[in-house]
C-alpha positions in Angstrom: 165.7 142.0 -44.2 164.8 145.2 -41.8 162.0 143.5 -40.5 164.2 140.6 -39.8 166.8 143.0 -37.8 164.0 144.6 -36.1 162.4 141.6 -34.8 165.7 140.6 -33.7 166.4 143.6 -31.9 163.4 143.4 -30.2 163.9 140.4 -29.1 167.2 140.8 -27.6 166.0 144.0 -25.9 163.2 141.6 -24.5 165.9 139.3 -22.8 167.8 141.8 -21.3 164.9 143.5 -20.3 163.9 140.3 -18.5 167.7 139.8 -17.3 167.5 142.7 -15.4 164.5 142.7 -14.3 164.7 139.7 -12.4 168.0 140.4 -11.0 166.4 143.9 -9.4 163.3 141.6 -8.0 165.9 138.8 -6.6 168.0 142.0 -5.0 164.5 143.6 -3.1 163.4 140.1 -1.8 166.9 138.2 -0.5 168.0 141.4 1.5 164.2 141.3 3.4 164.8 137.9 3.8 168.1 138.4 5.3 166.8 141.3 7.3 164.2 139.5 8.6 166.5 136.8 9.9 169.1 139.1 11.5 166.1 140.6 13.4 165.1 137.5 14.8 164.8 138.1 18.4 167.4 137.0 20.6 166.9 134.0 23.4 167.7 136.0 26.4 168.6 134.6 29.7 167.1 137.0 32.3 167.7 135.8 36.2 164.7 134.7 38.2 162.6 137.6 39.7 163.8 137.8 43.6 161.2 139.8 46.1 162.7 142.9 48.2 161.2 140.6 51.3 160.8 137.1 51.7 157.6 135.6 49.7 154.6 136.6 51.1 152.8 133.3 52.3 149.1 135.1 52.0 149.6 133.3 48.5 150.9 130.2 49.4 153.4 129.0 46.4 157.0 127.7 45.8 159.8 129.8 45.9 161.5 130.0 41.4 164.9 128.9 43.7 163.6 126.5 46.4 165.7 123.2 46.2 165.9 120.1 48.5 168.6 120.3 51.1 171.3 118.6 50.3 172.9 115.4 52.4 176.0 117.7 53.5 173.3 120.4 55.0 170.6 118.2 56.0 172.9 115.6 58.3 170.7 112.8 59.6 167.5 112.7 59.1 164.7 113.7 61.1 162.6 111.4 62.9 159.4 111.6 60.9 156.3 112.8 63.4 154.3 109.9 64.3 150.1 108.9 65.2 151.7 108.9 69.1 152.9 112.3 68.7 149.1 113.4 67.5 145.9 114.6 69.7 144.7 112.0 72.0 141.0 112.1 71.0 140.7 110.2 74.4 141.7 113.0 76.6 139.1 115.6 75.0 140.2 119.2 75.5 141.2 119.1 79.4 144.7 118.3 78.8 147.3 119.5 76.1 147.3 115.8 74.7 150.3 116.1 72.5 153.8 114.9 73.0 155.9 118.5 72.3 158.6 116.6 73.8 159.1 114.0 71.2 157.7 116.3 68.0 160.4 119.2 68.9 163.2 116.5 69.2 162.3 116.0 65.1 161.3 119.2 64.1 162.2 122.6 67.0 160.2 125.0 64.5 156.7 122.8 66.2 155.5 124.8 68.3 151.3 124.0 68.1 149.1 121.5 66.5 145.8 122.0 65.1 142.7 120.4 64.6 139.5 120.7 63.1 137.0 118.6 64.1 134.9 116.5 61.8 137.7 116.9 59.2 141.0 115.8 58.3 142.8 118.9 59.1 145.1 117.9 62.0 148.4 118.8 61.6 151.8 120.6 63.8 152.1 124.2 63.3 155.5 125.5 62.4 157.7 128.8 62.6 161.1 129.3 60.9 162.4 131.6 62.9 164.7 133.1 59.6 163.1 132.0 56.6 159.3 133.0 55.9 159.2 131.2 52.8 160.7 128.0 54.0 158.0 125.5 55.4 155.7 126.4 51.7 158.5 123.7 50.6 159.4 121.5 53.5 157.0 119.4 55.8 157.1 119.6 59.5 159.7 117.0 59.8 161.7 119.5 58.0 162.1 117.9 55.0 161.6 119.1 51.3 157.7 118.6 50.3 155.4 120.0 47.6 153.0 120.0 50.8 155.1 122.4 52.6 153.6 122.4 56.2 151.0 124.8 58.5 153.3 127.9 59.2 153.1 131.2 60.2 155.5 134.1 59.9 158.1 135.1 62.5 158.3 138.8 60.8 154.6 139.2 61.5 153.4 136.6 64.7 154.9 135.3 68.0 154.6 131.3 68.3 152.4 132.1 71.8 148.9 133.1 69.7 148.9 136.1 71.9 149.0 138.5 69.1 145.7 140.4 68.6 145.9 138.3 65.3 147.8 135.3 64.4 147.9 134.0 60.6 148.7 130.3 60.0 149.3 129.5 56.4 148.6 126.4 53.9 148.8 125.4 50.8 145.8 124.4 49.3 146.2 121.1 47.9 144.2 118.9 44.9 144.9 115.7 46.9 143.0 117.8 49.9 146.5 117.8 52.4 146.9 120.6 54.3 144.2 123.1 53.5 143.1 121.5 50.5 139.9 120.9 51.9 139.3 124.3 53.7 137.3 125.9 51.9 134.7 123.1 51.0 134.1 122.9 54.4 133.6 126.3 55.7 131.6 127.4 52.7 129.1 124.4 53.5 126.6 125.7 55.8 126.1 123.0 57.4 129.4 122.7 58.2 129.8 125.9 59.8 127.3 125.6 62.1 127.8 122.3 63.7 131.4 122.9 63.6 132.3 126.5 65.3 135.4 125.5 67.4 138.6 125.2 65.9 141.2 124.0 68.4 145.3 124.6 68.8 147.3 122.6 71.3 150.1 124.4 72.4 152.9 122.9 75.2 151.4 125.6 77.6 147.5 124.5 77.2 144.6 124.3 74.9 143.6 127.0 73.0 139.1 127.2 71.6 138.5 129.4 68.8 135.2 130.1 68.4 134.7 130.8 64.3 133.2 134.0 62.9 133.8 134.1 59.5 134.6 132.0 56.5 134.8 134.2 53.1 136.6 134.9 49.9 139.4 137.6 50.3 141.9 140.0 48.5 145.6 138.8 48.5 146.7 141.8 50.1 149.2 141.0 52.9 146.8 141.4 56.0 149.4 141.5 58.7 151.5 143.8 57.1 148.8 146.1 56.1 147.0 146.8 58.8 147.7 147.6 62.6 145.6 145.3 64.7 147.6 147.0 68.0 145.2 150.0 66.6 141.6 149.8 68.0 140.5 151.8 64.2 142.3 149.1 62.1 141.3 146.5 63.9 137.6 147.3 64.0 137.7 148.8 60.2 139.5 145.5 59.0 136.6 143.4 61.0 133.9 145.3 60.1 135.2 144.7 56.2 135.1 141.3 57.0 131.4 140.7 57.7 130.4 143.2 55.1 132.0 140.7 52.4 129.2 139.6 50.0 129.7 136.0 48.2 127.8 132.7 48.3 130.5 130.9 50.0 130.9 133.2 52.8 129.3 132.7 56.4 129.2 134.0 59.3 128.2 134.0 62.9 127.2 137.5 64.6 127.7 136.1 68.5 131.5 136.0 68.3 132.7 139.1 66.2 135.4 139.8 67.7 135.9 143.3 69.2 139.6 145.1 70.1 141.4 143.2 72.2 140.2 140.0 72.0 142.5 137.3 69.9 141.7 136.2 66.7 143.4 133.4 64.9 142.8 132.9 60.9 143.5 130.0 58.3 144.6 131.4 54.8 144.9 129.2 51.8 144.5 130.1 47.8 140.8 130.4 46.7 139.4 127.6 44.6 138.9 129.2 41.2 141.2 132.0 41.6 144.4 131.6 43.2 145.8 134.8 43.4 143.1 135.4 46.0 142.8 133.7 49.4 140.2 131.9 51.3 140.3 132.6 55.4 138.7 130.8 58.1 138.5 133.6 61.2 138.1 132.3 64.1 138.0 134.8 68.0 139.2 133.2 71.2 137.1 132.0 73.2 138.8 130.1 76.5 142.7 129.2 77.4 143.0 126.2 79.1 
């Protein structure tokens, strides 16, 4: 009969062993659980990063906030810019073959049009004269476009290319539009040597760069950073320039520029790397 209460007693210490056992082990896992849930980080809404300045264009790309005008801003729209507005291949380079008249009356930011010969890089040349960031998402009609346009900064450049250096910008495109195809060209050698005049029409006359240099380069803000105005900058940032050492750069020695001569350059994002840029450089070499 004891061995009968014992075994009983043991087994009912057993359960309630195994009672509260299991009740300790659910209590140390559930509250984890629960922590782990109430720690779960929080979906926070931050607001868009603005810059202190307007988007530097060295890297061409679309502003977190751009948006297409609406009707109410926009009014009519533009006249769109049209083959009889563009070079007259006809007329050579004796006369500013280009009707201002008629591309200003759809777009007054037009002030130039460029053209590179042997390519399809022929397009107006525009300057918002408040907004830096605004033609990397409007065309040169002036209307909203991925494209954006061929700009350069009114902080930074004049529109009469009489600035010891003038920086047009553009976006470098997979379709090849604007200066999607910039950089395939000027890194052929080829290329660069039957091509070494890069032309701008202007309403005032035609303006022949002679080019220099094509090469890879930083994304540092080159008109902000250094003083071409200064004969030491402007020689040291030159200088720089032909020592670059890269397979796709080239260069041609007879029209380095020296201080004060004018220098034009085309900047677009470098194929493979697009926080740095690719620049055409071009010195200038008659104003007609």
């Amino acid at each position: 009969m004891k061995k009968t209460v014992w075994i009983l007693l043991g087994v009912l210490f057993l359960g309630v062993a195994a009672f509260f056992g299991w009740k300790a082990l659910f209590s140390v896992y559930t509250p984890r659980a629960a922590q782990s849930e109430s720690y779960a980080p929080e979906t926070v809404e931050s607001e868009p990063f603005e810059p202190a300045s307007a988007p530097e264009p060295d890297n061409p790309s679309e502003p977190e906030d751009a948006a297409e005008p609406s009707d109410d801003a926009a009014g009519e729209a533009p006249e769109a810019v049209t083959d009889a507005m563009l070079p007259d291949a006809s007329a050579g380079n004796e006369t500013a073959a280009v009707d201002f008249d008629a591309l200003r009356a759809v777009n007054p930011d037009i002030y130039a049009w460029l053209v590179i010969p042997n390519s399809d890089i022929s397009y107006p040349v525009v300057q918002s004269g408040t907004d830096d960031a605004y033609y990397l998402t409007h065309n040169s009609d002036g209307a909203y476009s991925a494209n954006g346009a061929i700009f350069s900064e009114h902080l930074y450049n004049t529109t009469t290319f009489a600035d010891p250096v003038t920086i047009l910008y553009g976006h470098h495109m997979t379709s090849g539009a604007m200066f999607g195809n910039l950089q395939q060209l000027y890194s052929d050698a080829a290329f660069f040597e039957e091509n070494p005049v890069i032309t701008i029409y202007t309403p005032y006359g035609v303006l022949e760069y002679g080019v220099f240099a094509a090469v890879p380069y930083s994304s540092v803000h080159i008109l902000r950073d250094f003083d071409f105005t200064d004969e030491d900058s402007f020689t040291g940032f030159f200088d720089g320039v032909f020592n670059v050492r890269s397979l796709s750069a080239q260069f041609r020695e007879e029209y380095a520029p020296v201080y004060g001569d004018n220098v034009l350059i085309l900047s677009t994002c470098l194929v493979g790397n697009n926080t740095n840029r690719f620049l055409v450089m071009g010195v200038l070499l008659s104003d007609r």
